[in-house]
DSSP file (Angstrom, degrees, kcal/mol; ACC not computed):
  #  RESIDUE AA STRUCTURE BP1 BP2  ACC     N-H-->O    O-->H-N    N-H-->O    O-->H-N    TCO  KAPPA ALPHA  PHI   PSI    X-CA   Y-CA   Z-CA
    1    1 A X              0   0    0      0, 0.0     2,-0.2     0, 0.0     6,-0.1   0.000 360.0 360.0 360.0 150.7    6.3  -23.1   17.1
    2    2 A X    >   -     0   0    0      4,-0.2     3,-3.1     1,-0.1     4,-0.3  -0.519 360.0-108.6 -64.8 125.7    2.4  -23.7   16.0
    3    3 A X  T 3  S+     0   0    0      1,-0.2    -1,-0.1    -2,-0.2     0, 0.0   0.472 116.9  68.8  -1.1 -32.5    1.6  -26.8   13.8
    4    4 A X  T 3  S-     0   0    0      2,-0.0    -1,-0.2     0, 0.0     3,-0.1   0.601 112.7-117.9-112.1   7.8    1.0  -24.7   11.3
    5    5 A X    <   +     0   0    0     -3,-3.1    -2,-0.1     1,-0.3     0, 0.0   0.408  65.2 146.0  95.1  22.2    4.7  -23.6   10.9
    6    6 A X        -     0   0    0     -4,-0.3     2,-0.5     1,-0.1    -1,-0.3  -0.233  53.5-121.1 -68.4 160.4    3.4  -19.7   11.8
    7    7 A X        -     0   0    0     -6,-0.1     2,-0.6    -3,-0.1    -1,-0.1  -0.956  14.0-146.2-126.4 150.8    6.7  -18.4   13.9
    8    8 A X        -     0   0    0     -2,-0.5     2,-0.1    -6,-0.0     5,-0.0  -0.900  21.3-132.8-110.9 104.0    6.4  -17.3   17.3
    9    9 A X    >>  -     0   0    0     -2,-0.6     4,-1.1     1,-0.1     3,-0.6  -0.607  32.1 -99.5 -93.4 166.4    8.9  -14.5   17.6
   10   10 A X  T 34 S+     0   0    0      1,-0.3     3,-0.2     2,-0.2     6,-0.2   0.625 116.9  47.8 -57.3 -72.6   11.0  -15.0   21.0
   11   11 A X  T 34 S+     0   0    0      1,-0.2    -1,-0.3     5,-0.1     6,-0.2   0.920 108.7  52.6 -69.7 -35.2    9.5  -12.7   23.5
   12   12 A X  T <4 S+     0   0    0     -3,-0.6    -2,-0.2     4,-0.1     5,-0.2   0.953  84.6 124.7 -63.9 -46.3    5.5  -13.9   22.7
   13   13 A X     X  -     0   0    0     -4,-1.1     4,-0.7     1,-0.2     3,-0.4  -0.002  65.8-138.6 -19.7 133.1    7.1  -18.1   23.4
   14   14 A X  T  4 S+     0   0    0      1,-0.2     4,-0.2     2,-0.2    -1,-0.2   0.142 102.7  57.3 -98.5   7.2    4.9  -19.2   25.9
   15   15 A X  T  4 S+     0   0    0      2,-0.2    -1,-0.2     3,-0.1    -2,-0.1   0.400 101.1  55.4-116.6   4.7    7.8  -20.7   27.7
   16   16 A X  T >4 S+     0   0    0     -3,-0.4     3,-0.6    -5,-0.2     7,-0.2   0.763 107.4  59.3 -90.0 -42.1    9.9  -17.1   27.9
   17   17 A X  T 3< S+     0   0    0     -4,-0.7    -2,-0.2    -5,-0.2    -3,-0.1   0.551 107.4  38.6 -52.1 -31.5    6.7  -16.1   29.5
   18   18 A X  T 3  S+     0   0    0     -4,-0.2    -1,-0.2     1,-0.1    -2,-0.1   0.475 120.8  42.6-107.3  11.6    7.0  -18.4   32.1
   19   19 A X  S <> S+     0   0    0     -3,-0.6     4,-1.1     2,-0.1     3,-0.5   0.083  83.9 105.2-112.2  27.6   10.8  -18.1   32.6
   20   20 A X  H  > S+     0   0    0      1,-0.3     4,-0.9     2,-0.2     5,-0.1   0.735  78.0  52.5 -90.1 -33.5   10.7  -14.2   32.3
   21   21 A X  H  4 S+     0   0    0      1,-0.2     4,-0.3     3,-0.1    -1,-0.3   0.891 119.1  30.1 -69.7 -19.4   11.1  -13.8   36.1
   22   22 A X  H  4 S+     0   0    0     -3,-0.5    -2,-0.2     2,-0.2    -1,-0.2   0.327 119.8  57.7-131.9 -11.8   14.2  -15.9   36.6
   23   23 A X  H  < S+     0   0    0     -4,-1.1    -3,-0.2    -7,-0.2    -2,-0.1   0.701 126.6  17.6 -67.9 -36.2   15.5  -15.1   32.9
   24   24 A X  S  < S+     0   0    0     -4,-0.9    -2,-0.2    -5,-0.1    -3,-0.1   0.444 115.3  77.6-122.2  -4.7   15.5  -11.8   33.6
   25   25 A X  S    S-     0   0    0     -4,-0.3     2,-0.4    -5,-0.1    36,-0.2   0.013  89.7 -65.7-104.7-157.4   15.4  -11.2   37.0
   26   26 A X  S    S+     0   0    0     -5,-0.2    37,-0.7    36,-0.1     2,-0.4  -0.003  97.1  77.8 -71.6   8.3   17.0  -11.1   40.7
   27   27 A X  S    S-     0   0    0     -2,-0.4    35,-0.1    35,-0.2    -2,-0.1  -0.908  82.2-105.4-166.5 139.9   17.9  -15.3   40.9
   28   28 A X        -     0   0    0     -2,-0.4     2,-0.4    33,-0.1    -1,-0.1  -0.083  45.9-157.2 -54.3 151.4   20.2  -17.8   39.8
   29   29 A X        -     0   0    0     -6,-0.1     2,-0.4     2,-0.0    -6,-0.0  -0.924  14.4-164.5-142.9 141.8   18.5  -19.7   37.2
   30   30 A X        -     0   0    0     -2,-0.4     2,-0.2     2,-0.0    -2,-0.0  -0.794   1.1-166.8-154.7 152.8   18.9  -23.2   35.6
   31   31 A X        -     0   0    0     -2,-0.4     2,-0.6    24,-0.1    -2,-0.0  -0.558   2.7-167.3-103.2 158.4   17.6  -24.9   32.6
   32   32 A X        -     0   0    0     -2,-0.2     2,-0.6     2,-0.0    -2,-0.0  -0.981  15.1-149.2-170.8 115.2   17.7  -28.4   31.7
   33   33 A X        -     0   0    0     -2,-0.6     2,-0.2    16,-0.0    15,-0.1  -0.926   5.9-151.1-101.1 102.6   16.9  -29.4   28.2
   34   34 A X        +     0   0    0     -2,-0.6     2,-0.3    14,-0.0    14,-0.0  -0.618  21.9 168.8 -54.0 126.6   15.1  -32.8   27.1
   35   35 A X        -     0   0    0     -2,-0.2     2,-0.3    13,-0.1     7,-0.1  -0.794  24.9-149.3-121.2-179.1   15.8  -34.1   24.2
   36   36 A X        -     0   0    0     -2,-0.3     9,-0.2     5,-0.3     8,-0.1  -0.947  12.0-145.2-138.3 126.8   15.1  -37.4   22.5
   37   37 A X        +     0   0    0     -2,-0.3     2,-0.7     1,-0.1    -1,-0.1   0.545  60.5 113.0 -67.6  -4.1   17.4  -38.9   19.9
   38   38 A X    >   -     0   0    0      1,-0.2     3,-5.6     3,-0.1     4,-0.1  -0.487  68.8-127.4 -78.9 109.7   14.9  -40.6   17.6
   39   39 A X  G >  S+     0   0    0     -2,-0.7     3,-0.5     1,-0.3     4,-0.2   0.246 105.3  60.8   3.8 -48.6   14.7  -39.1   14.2
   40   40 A X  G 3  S+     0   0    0      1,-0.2    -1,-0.3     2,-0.1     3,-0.2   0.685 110.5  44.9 -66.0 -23.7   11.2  -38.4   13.9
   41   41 A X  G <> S+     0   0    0     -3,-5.6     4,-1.5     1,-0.2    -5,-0.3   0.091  80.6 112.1-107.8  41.5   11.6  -36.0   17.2
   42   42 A X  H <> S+     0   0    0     -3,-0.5     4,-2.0     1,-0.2     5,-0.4   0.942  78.8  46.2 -83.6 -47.7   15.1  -34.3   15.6
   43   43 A X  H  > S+     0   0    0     -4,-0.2     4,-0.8    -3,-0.2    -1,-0.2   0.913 108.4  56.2 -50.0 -35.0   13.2  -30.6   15.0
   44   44 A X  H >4 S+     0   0    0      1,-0.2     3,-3.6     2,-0.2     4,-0.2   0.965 115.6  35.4 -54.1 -77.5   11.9  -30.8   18.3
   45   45 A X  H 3X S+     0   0    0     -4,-1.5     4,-2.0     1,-0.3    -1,-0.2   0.431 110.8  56.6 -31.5 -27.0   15.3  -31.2   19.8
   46   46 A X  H 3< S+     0   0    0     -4,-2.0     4,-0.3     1,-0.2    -1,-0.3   0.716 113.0  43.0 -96.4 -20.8   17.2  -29.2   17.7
   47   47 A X  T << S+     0   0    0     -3,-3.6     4,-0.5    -4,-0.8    -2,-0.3   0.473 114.8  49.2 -94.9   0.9   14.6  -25.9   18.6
   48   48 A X  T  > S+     0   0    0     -4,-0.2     4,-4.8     2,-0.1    -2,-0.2   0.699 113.9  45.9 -99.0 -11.2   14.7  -26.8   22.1
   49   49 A X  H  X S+     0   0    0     -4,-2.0     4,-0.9     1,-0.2    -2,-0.2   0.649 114.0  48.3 -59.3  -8.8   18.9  -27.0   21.8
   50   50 A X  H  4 S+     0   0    0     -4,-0.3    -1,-0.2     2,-0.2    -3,-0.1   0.894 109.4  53.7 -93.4 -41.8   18.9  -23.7   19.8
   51   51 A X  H  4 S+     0   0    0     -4,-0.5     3,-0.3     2,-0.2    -2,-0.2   0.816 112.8  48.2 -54.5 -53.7   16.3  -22.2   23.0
   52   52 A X  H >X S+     0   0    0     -4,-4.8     3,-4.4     1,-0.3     2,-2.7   0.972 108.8  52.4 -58.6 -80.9   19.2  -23.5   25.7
   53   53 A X  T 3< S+     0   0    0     -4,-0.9     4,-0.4     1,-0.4    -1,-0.3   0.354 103.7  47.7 -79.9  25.6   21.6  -22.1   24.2
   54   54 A X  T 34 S+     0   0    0     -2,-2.7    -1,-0.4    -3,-0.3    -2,-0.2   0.345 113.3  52.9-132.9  15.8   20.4  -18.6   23.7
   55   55 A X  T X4 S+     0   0    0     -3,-4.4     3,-1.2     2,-0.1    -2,-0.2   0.474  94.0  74.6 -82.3 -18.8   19.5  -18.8   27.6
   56   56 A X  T 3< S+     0   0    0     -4,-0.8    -3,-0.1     1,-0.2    -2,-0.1   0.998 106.0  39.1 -43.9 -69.0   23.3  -19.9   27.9
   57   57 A X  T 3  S+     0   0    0     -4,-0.4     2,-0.5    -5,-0.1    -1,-0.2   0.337  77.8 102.6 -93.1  32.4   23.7  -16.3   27.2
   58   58 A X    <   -     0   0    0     -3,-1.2     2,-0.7     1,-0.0    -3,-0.1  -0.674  59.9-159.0 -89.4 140.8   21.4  -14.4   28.9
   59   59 A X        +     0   0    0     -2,-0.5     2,-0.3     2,-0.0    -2,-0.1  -0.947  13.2 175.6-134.8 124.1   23.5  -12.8   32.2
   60   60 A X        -     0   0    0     -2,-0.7     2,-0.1   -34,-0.0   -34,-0.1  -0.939  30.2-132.0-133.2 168.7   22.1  -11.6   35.0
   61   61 A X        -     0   0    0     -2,-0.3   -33,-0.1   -36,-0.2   -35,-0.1  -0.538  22.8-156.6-126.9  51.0   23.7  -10.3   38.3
   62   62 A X        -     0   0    0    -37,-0.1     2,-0.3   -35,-0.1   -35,-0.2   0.049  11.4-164.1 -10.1 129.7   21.7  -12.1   41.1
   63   63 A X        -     0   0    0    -37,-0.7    -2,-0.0     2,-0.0    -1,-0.0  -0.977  23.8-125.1-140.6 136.5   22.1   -9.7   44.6
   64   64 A X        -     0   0    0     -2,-0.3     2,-0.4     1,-0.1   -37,-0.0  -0.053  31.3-137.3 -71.7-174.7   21.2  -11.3   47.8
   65   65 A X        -     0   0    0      2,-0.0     2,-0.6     0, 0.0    -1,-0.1  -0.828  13.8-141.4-136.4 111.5   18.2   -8.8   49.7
   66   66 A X        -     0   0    0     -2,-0.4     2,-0.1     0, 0.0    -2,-0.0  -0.789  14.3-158.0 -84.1 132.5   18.4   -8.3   52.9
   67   67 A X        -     0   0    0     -2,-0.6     2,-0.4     1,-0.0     7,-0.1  -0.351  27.8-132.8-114.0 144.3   15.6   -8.1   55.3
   68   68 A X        -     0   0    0     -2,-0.1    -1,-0.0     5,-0.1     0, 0.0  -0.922   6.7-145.4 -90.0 137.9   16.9   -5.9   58.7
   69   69 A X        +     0   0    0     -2,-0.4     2,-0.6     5,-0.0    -1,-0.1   0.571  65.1 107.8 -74.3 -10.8   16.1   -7.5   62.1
   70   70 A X     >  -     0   0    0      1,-0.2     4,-0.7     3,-0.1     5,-0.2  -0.520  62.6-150.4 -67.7 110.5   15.4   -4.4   64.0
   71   71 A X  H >> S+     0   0    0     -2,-0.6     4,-2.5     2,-0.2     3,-0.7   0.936  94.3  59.1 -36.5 -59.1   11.9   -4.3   64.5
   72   72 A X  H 34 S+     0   0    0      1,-0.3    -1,-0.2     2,-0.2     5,-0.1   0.920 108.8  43.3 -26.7 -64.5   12.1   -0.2   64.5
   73   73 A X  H 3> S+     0   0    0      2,-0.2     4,-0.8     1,-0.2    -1,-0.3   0.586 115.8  51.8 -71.5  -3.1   13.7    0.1   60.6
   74   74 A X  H <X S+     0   0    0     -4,-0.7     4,-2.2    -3,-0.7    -2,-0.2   0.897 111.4  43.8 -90.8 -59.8   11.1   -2.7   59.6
   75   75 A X  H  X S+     0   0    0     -4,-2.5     4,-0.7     1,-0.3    -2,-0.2   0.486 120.5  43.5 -82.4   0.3    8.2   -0.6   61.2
   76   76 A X  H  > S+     0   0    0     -5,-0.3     4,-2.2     2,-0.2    -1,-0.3   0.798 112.2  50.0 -94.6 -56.9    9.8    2.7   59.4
   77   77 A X  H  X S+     0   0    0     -4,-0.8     4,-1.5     2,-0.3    -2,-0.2   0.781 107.4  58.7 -59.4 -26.2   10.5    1.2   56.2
   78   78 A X  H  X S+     0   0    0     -4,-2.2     4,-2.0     1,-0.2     5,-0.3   0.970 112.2  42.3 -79.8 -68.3    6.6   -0.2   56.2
   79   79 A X  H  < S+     0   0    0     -4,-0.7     4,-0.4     2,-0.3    -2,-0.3   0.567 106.0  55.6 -74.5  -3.0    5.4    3.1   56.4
   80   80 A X  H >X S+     0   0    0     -4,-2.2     3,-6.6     2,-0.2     4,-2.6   0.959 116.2  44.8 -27.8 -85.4    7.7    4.9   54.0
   81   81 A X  H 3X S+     0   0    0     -4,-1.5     4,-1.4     1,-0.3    -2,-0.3   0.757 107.0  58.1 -38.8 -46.4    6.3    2.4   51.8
   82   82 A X  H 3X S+     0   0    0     -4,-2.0     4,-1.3     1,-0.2    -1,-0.3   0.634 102.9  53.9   2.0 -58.2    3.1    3.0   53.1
   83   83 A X  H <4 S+     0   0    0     -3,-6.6    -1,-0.2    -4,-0.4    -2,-0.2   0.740 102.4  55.6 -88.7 -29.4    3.5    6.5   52.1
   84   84 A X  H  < S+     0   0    0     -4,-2.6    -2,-0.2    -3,-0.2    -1,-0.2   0.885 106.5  51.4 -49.6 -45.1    4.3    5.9   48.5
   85   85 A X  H  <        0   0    0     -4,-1.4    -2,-0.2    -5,-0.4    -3,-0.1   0.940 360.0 360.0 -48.5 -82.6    1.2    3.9   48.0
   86   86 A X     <        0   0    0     -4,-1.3    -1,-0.2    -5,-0.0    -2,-0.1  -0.020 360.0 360.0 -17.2 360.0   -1.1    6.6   49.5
């Protein structure tokens, strides 16, 4: 949240924005929360412990991709694609 206590709703968090591929996407993901126990920094800590835990429950289904070695299907599959573009 801003200094000025404005609230920053969830998707706009400039730190969802840079975990939005791996939150939401193809890949294992994991998050490692700092905290500090000294009093003065007890809001930080407690918003970034509320932040983990609602990435606790975010589920994704990670799928490996496989690449084919055949030169042939590589060279088809580039111009399929090829032909979508076009």
């Amino acid at each position: 949240a801003r200094g000025d206590g404005a609230y920053i709703p969830y998707r706009d968090s400039k730190l969802t924005r840079l975990l939005q591929d791996s939150l939401g996407g193809n890949s294992y993901t994991t998050l490692i929360a700092a905290i500090h126990p000294r009093p003065a920094d007890a809001d930080e800590s407690l918003t970034t412990l509320q932040f983990a835990n609602r990435c606790r429950h975010v589920t994704t289904q990670p799928r490996v991709n496989y690449v084919d070695a055949d030169p042939g299907s590589q060279a088809r599959v580039i111009e399929q694609l090829q032909g979508e573009i076009a």
